[in-house]
OpenMM code with the backbone's topology and positions (N, CA, C; nanometers):
from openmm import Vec3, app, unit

residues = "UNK UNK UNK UNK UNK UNK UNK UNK UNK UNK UNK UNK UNK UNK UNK UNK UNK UNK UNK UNK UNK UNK UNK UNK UNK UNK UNK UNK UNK UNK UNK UNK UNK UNK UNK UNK UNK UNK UNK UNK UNK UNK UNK UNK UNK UNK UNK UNK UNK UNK UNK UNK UNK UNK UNK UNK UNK UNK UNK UNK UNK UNK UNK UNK UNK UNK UNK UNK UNK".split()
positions = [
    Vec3(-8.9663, 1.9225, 16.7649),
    Vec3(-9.1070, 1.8976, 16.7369),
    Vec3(-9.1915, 1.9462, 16.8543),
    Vec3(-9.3208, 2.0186, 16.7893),
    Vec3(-9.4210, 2.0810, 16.9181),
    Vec3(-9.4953, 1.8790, 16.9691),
    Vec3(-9.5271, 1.9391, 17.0821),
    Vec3(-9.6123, 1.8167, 17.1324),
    Vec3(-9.7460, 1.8020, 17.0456),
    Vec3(-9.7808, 1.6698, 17.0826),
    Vec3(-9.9603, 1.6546, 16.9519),
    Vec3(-9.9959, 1.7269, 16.9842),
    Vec3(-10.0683, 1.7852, 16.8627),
    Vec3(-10.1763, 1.8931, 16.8186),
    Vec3(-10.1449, 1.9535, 16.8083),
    Vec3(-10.0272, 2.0513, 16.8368),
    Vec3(-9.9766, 2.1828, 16.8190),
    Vec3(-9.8815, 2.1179, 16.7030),
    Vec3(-9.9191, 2.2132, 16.5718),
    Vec3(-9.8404, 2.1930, 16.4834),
    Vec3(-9.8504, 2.3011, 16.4238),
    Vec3(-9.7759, 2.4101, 16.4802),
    Vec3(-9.7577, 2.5166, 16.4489),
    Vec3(-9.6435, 2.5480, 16.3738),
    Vec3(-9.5440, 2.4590, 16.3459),
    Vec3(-9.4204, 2.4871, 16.2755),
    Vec3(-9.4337, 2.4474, 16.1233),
    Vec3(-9.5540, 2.3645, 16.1085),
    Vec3(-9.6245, 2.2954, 16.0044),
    Vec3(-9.6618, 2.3444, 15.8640),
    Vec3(-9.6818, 2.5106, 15.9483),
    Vec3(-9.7952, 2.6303, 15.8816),
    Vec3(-9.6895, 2.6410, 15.7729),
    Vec3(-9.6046, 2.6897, 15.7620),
    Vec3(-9.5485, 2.7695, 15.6132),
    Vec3(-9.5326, 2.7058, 15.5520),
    Vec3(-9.4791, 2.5548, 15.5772),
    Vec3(-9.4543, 2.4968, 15.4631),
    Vec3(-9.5726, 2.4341, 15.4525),
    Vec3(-9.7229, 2.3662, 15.4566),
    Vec3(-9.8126, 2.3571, 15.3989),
    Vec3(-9.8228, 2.4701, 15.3330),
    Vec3(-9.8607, 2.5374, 15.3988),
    Vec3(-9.8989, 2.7107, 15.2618),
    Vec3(-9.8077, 2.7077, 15.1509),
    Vec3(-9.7151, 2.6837, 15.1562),
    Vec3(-9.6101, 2.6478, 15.0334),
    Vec3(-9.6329, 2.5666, 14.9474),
    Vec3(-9.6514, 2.4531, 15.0351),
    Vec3(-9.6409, 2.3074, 14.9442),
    Vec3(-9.8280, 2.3236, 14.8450),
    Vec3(-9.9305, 2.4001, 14.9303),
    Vec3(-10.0495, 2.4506, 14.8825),
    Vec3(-10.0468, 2.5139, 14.7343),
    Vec3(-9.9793, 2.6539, 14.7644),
    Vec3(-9.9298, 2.7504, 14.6705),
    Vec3(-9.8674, 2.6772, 14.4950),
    Vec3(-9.7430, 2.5647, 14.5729),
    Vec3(-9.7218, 2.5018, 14.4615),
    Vec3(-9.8021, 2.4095, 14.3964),
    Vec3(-9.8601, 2.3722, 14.4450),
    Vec3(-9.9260, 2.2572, 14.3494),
    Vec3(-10.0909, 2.3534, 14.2631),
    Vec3(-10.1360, 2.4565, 14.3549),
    Vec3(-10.1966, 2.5462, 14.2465),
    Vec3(-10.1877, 2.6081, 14.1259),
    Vec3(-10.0042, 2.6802, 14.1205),
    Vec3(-9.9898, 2.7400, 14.0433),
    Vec3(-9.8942, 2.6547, 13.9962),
    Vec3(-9.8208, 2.5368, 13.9755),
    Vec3(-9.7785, 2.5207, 13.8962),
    Vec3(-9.8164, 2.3650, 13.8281),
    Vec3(-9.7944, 2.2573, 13.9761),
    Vec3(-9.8624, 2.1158, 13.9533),
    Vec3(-9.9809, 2.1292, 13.8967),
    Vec3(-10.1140, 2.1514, 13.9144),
    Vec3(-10.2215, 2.1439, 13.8629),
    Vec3(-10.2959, 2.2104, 13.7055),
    Vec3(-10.1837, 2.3124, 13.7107),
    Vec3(-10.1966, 2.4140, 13.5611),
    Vec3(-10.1386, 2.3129, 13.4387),
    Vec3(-10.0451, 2.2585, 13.4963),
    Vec3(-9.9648, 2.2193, 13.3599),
    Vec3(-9.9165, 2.0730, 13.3866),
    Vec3(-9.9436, 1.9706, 13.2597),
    Vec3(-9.8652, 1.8553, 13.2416),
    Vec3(-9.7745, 1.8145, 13.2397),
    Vec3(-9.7054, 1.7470, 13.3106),
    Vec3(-9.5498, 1.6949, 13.2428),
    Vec3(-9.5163, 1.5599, 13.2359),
    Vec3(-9.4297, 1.5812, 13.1427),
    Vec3(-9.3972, 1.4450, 13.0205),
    Vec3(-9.3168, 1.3164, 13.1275),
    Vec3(-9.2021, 1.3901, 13.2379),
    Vec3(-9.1566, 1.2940, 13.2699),
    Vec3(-9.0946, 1.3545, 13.4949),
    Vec3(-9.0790, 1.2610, 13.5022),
    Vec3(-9.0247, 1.2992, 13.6685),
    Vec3(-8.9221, 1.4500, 13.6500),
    Vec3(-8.8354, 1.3782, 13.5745),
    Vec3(-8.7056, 1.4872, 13.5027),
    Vec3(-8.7570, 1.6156, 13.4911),
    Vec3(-8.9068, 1.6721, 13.4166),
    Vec3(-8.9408, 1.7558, 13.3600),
    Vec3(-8.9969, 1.8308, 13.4919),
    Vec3(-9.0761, 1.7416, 13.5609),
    Vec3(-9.1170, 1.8199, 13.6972),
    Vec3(-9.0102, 1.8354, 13.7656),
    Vec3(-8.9207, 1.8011, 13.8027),
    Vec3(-8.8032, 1.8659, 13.8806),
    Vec3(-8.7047, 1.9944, 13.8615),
    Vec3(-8.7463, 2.0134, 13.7403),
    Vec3(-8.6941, 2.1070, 13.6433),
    Vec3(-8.7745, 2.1805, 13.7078),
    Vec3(-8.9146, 2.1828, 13.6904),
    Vec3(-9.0135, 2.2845, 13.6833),
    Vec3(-9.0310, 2.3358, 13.8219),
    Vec3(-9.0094, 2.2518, 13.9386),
    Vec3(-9.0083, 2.2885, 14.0760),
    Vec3(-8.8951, 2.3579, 14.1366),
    Vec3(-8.7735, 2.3261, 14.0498),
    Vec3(-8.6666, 2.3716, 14.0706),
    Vec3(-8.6772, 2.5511, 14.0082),
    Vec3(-8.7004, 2.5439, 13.9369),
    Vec3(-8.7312, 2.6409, 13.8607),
    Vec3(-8.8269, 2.7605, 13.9304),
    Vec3(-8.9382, 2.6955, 13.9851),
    Vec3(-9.0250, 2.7979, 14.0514),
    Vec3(-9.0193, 2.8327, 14.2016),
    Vec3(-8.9342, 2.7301, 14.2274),
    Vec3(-8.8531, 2.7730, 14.3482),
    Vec3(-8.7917, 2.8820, 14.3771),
    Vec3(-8.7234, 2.9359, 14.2746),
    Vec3(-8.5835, 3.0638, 14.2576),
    Vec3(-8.7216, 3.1668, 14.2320),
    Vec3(-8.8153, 3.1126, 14.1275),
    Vec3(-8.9198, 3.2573, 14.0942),
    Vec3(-8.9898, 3.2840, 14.2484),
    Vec3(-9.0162, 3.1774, 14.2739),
    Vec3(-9.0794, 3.2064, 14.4206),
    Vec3(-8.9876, 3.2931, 14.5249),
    Vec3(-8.8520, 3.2750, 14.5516),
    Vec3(-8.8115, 3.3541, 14.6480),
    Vec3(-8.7397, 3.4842, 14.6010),
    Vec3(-8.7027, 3.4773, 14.4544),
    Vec3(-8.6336, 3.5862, 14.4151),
    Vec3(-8.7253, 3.7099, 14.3372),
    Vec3(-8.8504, 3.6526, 14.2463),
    Vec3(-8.8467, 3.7271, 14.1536),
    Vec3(-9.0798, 3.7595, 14.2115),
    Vec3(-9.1015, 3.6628, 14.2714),
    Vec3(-9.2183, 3.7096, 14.3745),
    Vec3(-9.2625, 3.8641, 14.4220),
    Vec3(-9.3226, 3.9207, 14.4005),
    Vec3(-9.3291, 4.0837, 14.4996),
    Vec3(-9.4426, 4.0228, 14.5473),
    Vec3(-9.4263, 4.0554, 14.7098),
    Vec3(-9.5302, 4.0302, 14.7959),
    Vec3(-9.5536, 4.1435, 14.8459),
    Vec3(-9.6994, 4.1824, 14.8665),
    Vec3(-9.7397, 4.2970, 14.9220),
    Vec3(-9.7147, 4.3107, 15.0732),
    Vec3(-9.6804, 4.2091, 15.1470),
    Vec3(-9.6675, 4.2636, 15.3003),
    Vec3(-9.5606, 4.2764, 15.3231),
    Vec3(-9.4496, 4.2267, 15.1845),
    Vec3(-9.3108, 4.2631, 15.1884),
    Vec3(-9.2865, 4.4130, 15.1464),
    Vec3(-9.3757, 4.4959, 15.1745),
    Vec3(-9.3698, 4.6321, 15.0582),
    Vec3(-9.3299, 4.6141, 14.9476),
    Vec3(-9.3886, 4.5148, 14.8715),
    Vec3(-9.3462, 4.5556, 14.7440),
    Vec3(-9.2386, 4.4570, 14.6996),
    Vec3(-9.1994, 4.3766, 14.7543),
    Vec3(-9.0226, 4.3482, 14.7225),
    Vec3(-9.0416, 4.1869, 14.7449),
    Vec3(-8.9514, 4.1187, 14.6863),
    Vec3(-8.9025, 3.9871, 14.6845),
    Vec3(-8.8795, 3.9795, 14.7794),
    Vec3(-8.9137, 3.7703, 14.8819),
    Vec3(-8.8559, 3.7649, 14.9652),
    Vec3(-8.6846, 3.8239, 14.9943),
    Vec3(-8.6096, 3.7699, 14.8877),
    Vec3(-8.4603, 3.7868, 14.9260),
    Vec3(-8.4098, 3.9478, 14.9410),
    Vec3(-8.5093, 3.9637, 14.8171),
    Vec3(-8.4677, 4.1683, 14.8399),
    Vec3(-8.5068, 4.2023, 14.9958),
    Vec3(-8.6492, 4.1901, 15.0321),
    Vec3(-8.6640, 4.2461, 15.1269),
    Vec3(-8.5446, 4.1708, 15.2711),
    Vec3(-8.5258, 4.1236, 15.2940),
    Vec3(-8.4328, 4.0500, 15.3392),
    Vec3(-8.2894, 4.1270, 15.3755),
    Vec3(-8.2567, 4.1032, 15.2541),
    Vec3(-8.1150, 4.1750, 15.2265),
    Vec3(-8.1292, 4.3644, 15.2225),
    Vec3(-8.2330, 4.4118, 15.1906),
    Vec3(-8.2629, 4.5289, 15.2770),
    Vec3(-8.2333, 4.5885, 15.4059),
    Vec3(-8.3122, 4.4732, 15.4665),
    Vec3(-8.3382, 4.4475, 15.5702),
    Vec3(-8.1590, 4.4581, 15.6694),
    Vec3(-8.0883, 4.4057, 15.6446),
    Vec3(-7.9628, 4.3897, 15.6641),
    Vec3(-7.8403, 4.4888, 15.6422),
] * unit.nanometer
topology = app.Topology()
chain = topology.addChain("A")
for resn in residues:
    res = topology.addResidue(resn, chain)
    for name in ("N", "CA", "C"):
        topology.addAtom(name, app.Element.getBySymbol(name[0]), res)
């Protein structure tokens, strides 16, 4: 852990936890706990596999990655 105030390790996963609840929590209803876990689980894999990010050129986190390698 950084010392108070510096919470710089903080950053990605707010931007994440941000990201998700835009595009998927807030768009759409669900019936039960079960159903959202599904659905987070679910956009989890779209998020790192099937995503093209432009500062990734183009490519999925994992593609660019494994490129990378």
């Amino acid at each position: 852990m950084s010392r108070k105030g510096n919470c710089q390790e903080n950053a990605v996963m707010e931007n994440f936890f941000s990201v998700i609840k835009s595009e998927l929590f807030y768009l759409n209803k669900f019936d039960s706990i079960a159903s959202l876990k599904r659905q987070i689980v679910h956009y989890i894999d779209y998020y790192n596999n099937d995503r093209i990010k432009l500062k990734l050129k183009g490519l999925s986190p994992v593609k660019y990655r494994t490129q990378a390698a």
